[in-house]
C-alpha positions as CSV (number, residue, x, y, z in Angstrom):
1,X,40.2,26.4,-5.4
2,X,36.7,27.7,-5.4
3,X,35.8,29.2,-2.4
4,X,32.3,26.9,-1.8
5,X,31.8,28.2,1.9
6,X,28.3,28.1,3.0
7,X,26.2,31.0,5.0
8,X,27.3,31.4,8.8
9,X,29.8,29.0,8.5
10,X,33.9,29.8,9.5
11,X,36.1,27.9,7.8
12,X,38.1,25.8,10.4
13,X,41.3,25.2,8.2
14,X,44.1,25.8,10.8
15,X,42.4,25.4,13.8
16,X,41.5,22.4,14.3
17,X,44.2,19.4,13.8
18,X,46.0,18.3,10.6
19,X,44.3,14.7,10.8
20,X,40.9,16.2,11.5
21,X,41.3,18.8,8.8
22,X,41.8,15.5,6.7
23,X,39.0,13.5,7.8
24,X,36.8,16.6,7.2
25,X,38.4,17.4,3.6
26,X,37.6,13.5,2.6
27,X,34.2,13.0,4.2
28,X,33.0,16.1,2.3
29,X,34.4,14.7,-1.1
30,X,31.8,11.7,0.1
31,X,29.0,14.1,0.5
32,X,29.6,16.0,-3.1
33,X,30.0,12.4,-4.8
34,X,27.5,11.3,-3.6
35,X,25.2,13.9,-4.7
36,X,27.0,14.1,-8.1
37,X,26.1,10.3,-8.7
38,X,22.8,11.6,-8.1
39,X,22.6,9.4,-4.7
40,X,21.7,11.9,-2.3
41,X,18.3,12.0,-0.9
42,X,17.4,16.0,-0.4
43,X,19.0,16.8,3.0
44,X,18.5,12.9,4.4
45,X,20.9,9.7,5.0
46,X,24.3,10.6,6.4
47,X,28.0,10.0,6.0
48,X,30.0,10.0,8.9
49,X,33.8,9.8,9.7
50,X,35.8,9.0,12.7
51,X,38.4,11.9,14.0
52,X,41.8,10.8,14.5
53,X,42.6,10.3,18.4
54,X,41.5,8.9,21.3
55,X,38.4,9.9,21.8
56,X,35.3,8.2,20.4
57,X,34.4,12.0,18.3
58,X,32.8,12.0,14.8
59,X,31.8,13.9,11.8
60,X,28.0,14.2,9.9
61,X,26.2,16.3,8.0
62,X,24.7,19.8,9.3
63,X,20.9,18.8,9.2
64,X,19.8,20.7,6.3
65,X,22.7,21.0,4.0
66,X,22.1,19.4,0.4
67,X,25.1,17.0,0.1
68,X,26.0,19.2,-2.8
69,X,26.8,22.1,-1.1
70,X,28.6,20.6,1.8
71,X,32.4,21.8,3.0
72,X,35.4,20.2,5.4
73,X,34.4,23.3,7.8
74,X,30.5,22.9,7.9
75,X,31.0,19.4,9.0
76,X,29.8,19.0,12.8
77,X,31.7,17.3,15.3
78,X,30.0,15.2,18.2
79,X,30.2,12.3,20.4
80,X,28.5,8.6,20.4
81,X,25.4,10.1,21.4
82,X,25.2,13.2,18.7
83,X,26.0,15.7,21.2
84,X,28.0,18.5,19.0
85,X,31.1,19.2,20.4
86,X,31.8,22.2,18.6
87,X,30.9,26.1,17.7
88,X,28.5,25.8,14.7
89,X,25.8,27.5,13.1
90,X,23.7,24.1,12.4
91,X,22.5,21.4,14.0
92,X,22.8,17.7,13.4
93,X,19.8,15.2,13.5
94,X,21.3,13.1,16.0
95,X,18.4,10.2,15.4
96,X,20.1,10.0,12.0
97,X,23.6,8.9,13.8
98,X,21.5,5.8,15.1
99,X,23.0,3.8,12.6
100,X,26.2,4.8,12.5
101,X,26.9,5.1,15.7
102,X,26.1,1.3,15.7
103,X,28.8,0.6,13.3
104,X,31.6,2.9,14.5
105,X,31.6,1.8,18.2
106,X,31.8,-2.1,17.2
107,X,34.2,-1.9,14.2
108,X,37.8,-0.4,14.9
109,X,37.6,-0.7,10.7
110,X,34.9,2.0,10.6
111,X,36.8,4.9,9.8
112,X,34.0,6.1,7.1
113,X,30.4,5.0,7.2
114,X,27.7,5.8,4.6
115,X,24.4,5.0,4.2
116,X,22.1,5.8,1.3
117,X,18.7,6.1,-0.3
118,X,19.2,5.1,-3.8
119,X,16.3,3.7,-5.8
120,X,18.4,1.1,-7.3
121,X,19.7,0.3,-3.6
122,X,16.1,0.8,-1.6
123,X,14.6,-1.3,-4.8
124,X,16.8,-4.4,-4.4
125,X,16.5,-4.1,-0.4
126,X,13.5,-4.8,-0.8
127,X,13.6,-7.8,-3.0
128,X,13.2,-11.5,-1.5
129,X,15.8,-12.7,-3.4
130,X,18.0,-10.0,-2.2
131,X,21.6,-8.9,-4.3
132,X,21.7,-11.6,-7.1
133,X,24.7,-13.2,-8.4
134,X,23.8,-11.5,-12.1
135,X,27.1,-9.4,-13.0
136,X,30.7,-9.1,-12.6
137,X,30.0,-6.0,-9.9
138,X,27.8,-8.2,-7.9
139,X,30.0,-11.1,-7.3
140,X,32.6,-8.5,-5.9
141,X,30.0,-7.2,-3.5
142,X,28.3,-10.4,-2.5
143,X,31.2,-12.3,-0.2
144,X,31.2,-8.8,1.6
145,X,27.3,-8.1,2.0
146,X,25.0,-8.6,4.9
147,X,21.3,-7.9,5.4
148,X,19.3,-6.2,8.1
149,X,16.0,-6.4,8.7
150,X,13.6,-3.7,8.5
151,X,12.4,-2.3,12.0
152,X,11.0,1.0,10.8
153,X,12.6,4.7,10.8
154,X,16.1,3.9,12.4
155,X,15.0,6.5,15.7
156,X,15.6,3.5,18.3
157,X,18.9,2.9,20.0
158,X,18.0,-0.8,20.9
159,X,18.5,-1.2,17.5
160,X,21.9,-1.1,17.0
161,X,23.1,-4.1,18.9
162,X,20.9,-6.4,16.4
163,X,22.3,-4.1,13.5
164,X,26.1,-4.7,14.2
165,X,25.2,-8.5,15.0
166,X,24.0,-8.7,11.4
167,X,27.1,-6.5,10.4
168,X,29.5,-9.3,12.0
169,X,33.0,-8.9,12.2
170,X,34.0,-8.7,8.3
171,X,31.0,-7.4,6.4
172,X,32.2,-3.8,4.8
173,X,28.8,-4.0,2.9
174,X,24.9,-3.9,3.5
175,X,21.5,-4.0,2.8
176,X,19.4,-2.3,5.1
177,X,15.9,-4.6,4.1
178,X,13.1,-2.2,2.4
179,X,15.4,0.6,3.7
180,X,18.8,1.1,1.8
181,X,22.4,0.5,1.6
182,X,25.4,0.9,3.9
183,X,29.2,0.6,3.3
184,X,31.8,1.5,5.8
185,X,35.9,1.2,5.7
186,X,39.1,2.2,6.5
187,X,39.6,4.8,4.2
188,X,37.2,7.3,2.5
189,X,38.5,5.3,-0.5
190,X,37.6,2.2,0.8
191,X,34.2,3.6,1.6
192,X,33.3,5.3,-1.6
193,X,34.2,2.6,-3.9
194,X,32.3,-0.3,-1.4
195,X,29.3,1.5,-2.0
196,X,30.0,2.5,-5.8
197,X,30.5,-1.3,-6.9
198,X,26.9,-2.2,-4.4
199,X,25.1,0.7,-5.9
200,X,26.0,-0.5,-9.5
201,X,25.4,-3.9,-8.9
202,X,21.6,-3.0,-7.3
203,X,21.1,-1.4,-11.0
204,X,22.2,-3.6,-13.0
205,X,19.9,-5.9,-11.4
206,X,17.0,-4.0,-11.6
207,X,17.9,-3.4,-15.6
208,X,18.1,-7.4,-15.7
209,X,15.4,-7.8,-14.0
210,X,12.6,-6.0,-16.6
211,X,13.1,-9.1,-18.7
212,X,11.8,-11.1,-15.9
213,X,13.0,-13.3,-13.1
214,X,12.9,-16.4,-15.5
215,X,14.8,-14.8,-18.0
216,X,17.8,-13.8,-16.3
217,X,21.1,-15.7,-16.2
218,X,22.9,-16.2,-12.8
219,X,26.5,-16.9,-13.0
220,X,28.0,-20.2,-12.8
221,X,29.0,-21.4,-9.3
222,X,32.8,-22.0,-10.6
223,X,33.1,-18.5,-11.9
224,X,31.7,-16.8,-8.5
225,X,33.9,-19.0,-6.2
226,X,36.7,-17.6,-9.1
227,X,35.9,-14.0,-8.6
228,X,35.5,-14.4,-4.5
229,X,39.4,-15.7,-4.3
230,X,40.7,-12.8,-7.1
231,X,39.3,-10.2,-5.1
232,X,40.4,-12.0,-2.1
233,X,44.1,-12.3,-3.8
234,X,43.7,-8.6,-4.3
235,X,42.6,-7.1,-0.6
236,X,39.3,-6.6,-1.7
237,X,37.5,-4.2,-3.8
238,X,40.1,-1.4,-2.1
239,X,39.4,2.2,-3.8
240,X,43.1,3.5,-3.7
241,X,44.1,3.8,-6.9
242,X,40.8,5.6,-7.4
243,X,39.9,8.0,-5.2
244,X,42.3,10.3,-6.3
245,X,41.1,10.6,-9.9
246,X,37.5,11.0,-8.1
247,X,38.8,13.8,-6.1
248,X,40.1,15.5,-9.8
249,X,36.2,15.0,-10.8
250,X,35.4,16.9,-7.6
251,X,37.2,20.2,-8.5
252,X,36.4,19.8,-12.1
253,X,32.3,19.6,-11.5
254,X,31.9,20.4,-7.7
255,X,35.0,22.4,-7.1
256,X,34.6,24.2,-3.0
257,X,34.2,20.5,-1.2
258,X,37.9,21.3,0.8
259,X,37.0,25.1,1.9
């Protein structure tokens, strides 16, 4: 293992607890995917993770890090609120947590939550129409999706109530209107892959759609209802099986993530 520790930072392997050390290992895989994908946004959006245990603690990005560079130990704990609960060099953007803080204290299912920037993702967002039922990776996506409305730079608490009303109960996907997307699960797995399969299908349709709205082909009623219960058959789109060949891309191309 490459030792990817950044400046002023300790690593915290050992003393902190196995299931945090985990949770921190995983969500910084997130952040150094993402930013391989070419999905990160400088040092904006955020990933965040729920610690293990009883209390309602998290992990997010030191405000400033490029998603590239990030590690399990620069990770910063802190509370509902952003408050850091923890000896670090950095400092969080707590208005940033607005979001997810939403969807972490109203869905036990929440473990992981990430939100991005993408200009496939921000591009379809902002379409009327929405995600379209164009491609195979779509109808996966769509029985899972929800939409938010834009309300402007995500800085006001009020807003989460009306963004985990439009969440619901079962949604594990989103699009954040004229903003981005959002996908959030059990596991980091779950998590990545959610937002891999939305973040390809918000390309594809953007490819499709250079031809023209009138030239496209949405699938036929029968075959989405068809995907819907094969998926369903399945568990979902579930990133098991996955996540640890991703993690093998990780210390082939972006080898440090776990220091």
């Amino acid at each position: 293992m490459a030792d990817g520790s950044l400046a002023g930072s300790v690593s915290l392997q050992g003393k902190v607890s196995e299931e945090e050390w985990k949770a921190r290992v995983e969500l910084a895989a997130l952040y150094r995917l993402v930013a391989l994908y070419g999905w990160d946004d400088m040092i904006y959006t955020h990933i965040s993770a729920r610690v293990p245990g009883p209390e309602h603690h998290f992990l997010i990005n030191p405000y400033g890090v490029w998603f590239g560079e990030m590690t399990a130990s620069a990770l910063v704990k802190i509370d509902t609120e952003g408050n850091i609960l923890q000896e670090t060099p950095y400092f969080v953007n707590a208005a940033g947590f607005t979001i997810h803080s939403a969807v972490h204290m109203n869905r036990d299912d929440a473990h992981f939550v990430m939100h991005l920037h993408t200009d496939q993702g921000a591009a379809v967002a902002a379409q009327k129409e929405g995600l379209l039922p164009l491609t195979q990776h779509a109808l996966i996506v769509l029985p899972r999706l929800t939409y938010h409305d834009y309300e402007g730079i995500a800085l006001n608490l009020d807003e989460r109530e009306r963004l985990v009303n439009d969440l619901g109960p079962d949604s594990t996907l989103m699009l954040l209107r004229n903003h981005g997307t959002l996908s959030l699960g059990a596991t980091a797995a779950d998590c990545w892959t959610g937002m891999f399969y939305l973040e390809r299908a918000c390309k594809m349709q953007v490819m499709a759609l250079s031809a023209g709205r009138e030239n496209v082909l949405l699938s036929p009623a029968p075959a989405r209802r068809e995907v819907t219960n094969q998926t369903s058959a399945r568990g979902g789109i579930g990133g098991g099986l996955a996540w640890p060949g991703a993690l093998r891309l990780l210390e082939r191309e972006s080898p440090g993530y776990d220091a």
